[in-house]
N, C-alpha and C positions, 0 to 999 in steps of 0.2 A: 554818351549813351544814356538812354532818360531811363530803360527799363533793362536790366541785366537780361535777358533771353526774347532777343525780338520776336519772337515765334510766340511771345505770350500778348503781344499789341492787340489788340479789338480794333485799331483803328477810330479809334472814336471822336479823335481830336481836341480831348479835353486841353492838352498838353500843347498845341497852337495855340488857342485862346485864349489861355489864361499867362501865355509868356508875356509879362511888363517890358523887357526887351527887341520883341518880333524875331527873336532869333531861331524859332523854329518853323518849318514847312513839311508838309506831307509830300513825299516823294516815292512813286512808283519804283516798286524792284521789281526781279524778271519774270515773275508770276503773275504782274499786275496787279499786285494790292500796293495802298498807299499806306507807308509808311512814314514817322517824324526825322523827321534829317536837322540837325543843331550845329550851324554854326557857330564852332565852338570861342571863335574870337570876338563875337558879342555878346557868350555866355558870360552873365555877371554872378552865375553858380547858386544862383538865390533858392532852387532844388523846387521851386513851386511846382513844374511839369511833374517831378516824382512824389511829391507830395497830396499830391489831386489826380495821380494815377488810376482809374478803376481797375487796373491789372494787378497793381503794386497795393492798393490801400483799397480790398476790398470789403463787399457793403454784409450785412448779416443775411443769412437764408430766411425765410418767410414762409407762410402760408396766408391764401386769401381768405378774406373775411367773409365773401360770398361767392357764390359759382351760380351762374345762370345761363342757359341755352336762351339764345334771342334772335330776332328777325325784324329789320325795319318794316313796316308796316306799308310804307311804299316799294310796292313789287319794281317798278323799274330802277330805283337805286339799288335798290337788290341784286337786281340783273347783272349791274352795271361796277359792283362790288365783287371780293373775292368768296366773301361767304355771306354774312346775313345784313350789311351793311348798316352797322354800329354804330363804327368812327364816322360819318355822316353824321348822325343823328347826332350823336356829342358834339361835333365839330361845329352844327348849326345850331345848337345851343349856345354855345361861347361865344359867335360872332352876333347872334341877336341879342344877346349882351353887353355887347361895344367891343367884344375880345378880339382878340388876334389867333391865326392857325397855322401854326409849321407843320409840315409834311414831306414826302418825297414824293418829287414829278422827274418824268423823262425833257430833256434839253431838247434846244435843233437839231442837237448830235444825237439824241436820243441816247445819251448819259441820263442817270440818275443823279440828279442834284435836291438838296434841301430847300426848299423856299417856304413862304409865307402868305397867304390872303389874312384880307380883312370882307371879302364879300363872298356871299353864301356860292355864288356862281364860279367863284374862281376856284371851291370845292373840288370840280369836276376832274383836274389835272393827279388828284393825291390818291382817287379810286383806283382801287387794284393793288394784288401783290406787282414787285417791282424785281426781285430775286436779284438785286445788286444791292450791295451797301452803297449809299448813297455819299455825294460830298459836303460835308456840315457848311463848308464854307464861314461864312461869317456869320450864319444861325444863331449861335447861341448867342454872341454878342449881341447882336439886333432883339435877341427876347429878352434878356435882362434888361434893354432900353425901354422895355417893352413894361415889365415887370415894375421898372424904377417910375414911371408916369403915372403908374397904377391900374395898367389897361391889365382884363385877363389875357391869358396865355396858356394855348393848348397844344401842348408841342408830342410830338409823338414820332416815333423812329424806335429803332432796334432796343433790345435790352443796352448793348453796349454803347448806344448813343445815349440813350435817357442819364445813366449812370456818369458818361462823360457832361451832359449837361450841369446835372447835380454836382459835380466834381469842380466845372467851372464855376459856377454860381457862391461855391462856398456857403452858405444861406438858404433858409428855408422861404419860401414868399407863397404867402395865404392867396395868392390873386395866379398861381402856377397850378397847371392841372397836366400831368404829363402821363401819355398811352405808350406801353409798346407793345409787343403782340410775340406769341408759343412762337420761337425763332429756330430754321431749320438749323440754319446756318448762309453763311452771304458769300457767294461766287465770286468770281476773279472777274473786275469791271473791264478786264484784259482780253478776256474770254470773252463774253457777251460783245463788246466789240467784234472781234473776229467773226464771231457767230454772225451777227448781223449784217457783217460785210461778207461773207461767203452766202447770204440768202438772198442778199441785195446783185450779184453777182450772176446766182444762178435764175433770178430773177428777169435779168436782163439781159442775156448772153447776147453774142457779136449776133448780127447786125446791131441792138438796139445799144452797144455801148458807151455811143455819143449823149444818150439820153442823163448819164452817172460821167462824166467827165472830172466833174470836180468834188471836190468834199463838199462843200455845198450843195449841190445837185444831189451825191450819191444819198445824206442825209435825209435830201428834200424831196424826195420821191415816195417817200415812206411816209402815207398819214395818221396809220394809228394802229398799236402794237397795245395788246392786251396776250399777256401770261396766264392771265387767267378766264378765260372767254369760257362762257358757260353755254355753247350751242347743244353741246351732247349732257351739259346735266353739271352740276355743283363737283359729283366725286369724281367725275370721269371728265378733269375741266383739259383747256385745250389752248394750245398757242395758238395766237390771230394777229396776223398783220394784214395791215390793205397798203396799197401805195395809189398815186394818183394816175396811174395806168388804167388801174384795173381794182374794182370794189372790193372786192375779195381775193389776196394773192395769194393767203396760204391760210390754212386751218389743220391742226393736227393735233390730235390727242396725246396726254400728259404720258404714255407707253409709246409713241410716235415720235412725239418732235426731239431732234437729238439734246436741243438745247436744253429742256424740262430732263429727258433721260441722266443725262450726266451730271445733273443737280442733284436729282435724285437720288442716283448713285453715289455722291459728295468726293467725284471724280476732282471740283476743283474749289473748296469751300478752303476759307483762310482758315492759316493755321491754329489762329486762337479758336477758331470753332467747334474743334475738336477738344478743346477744355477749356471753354466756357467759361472766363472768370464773374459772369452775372447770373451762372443760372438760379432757380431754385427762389427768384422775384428780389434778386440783389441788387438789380438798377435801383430802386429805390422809386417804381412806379406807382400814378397811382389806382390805373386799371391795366390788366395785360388781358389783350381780345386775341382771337383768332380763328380756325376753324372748328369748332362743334364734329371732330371725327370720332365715330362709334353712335354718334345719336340715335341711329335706326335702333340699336341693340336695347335701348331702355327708354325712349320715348318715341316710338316708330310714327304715331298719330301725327309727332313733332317735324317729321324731316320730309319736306316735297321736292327733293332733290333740286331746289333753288339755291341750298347755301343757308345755312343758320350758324351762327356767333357765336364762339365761346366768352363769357364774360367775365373775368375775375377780378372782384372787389380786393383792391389790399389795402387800402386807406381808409377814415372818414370821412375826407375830402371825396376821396372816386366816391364814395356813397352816397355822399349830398347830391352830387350833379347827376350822377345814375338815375337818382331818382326823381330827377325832373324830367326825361324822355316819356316821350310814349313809342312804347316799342314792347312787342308781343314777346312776351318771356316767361320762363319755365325755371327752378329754381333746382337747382341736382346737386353731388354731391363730388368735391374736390377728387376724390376715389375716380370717380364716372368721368372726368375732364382727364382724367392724367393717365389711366388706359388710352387713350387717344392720342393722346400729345406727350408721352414722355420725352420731349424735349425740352419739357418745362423744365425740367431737374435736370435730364442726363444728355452729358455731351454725345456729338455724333461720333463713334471708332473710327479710327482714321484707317483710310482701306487703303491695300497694297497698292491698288494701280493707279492710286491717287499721284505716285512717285513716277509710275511709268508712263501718264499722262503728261506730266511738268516736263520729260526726259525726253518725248518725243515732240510736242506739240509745234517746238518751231520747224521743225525739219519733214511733216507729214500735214496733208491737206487738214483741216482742224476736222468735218465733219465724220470723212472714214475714222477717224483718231476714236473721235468720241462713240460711232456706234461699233466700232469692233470692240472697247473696252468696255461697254455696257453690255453687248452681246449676252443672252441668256447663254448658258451649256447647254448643248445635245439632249442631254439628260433631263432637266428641266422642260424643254420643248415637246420631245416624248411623252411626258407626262401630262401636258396639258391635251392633247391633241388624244390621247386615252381618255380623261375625265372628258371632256367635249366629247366623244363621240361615243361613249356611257353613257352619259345624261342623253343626249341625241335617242337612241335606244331605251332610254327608260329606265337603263337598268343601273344606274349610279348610285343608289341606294339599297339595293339589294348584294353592288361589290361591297361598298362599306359595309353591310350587314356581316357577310360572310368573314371580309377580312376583319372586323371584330372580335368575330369569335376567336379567332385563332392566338 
């Protein structure tokens, strides 16, 4: 056992990587998170996996050097991002400097895996949030080869990847520039399967089932799956898949599609998620981005409902290369980022039906599962359907007034 309470794993895969042995693997348990599994008869006990732990040998809490609301200056990567389209703009900085780009893309399985370009166009795969932790694969090794040549290297992933990065590396390297980004928390890749095979499914129903016969087919029908599809607007974004049936097979907003509901709800987010051993900028990054939530409230002029970037400086390094972009930005204050995104610091509470979801999920179809456990209450529903038909009437202002006074 590499870590006393598996339940404390990030997943990160420091702990693969850096085995001199190869006697470690990540290995899925019944929740579908990947886990390290050590065979213990090629363990030569040398304790490097716990030693380079970021669970076990965590990094010190931080505050950023600078906070900035930003927006790439090209509207269509903009579009084509989850909020103001940043990591672009960094990411095409380092490669017209001869650098290298790790990221996370969707597979032919439409898995989330780790990979790498070296050219500005192979950018396009790492656009968008992905709401699966990704598989590091052999990433980090291939960026320290990266590193040792003296090429740059812009490698960007979760809090708890960066940190396993840094953990593998052992070493600091001037020619490393590493992003992670305000992390909700990362879903069951067990789950998002399912999910996509129950859309893929209702997609296709009998007659056209010969069309999905094989895992190959069932994947390859599907040509592009955005999380974050911004048709109705940046806050109110929207799952979008197309398949090669049909251009448009589904669109549904982030209070809609079950898969975004039960994320939301943190119905099935890993257990280390719920206490975070990197929050609080302990990866050791050297910018953490993300979405710019609350901007309306103290820069209204700033938000056109396209998605604007939170940008946080925590290095000198993130600050040299920051400030070779061009990209429209606004400078605010750490206070004004962290009303928005308290994720930065505080773990998500682990909610009750998060138990009762893992208790039922194999034995009930996944989608009813998910929207009767997200279900608003009664209560709740009432209330909205009163405020909407107040406001309707005009008079939602004058019940707040009244019920004020009282």
């Amino acid at each position: 056992m590499i870590i006393p309470n598996l339940s404390d794993c990030t997943g990160c895969s420091a702990c693969v990587s850096i085995c001199p042995v190869n006697c470690i693997s990540m290995q899925e348990d019944s929740e579908g998170f990947l886990y390290p599994f050590v065979e213990e008869e090629k363990c030569t006990k040398c304790k490097k996996c716990e030693k380079n732990c970021p669970a076990i040998v965590q990094g010190e809490k931080r505050k950023p050097l600078k906070v900035y609301a930003a927006k790439n200056p090209n509207e269509e990567i903009r579009r084509q991002s989850s909020s103001g389209g940043i990591f672009t703009l960094l990411a095409e900085q380092i490669i017209q400097d001869g650098g290298v780009v790790f990221g996370a893309r969707f597979n032919d399985k439409w898995e989330v895996v780790h990979d790498y370009t070296e050219m500005i166009e192979g950018l396009a795969v790492f656009h968008g949030s992905k709401y699966v932790q990704s598989y590091i694969g052999d990433s980090y090794k291939l960026a320290k080869d990266f590193l040792i040549t003296g090429r740059q290297v812009l490698f960007c992933g979760t809090p708890c990847q960066i940190a396993g990065l840094k953990a593998f590396l052992q070493k600091n390297y001037d020619n490393l520039i590493t992003i992670d980004f305000a992390c909700h928390g990362v879903p069951s890749p067990l789950v998002w399967k399912k999910y996509l095979d129950a859309i893929v499914d209702t997609l296709f129903p009998p007659p056209h089932q010969y069309i999905i016969t094989t895992e190959e087919k069932r994947y390859g029908v599907v040509t592009d799956i955005k999380l974050r599809d911004k048709t109705y607007g940046w806050k109110i974004f929207s799952f979008a898949l197309n398949t090669n049936e049909r251009k448009l097979s589904m669109l549904e907003t982030l209070n809609k599609n079950t898969f975004l509901k039960g994320f939301l709800r943190d119905l099935y987010l890993r257990p280390s998620c719920h206490k975070c051993p990197v929050r609080s900028f302990r990866s050791g990054s050297d910018i953490t981005i993300g979405d710019y939530w609350g901007i309306q409230s103290f820069l209204p002029e700033f938000d056109d409902d396209k998605g604007v970037s939170l940008v946080m400086i925590n290095t000198e390094k993130g600050r040299r290369i920051y400030e070779l972009l061009n990209n429209v930005k606004q400078e605010t204050t750490y206070s004004q980022a962290l009303a928005g995104n308290p994720v930065i610091e505080k773990s998500i509470p682990l909610p009750a039906k998060r138990a009762v979801f893992f208790e039922k999920w194999n034995n009930e179809p996944l989608i009813p599962l998910i929207n009767r456990l997200t279900a608003e209450p009664l209560k709740m529903r009432l209330k909205k359907l009163i405020v909407a038909f107040l406001r309707r009437l005009g008079l939602l202002s004058l019940v707040k007034y009244i019920m004020g006074k009282k």
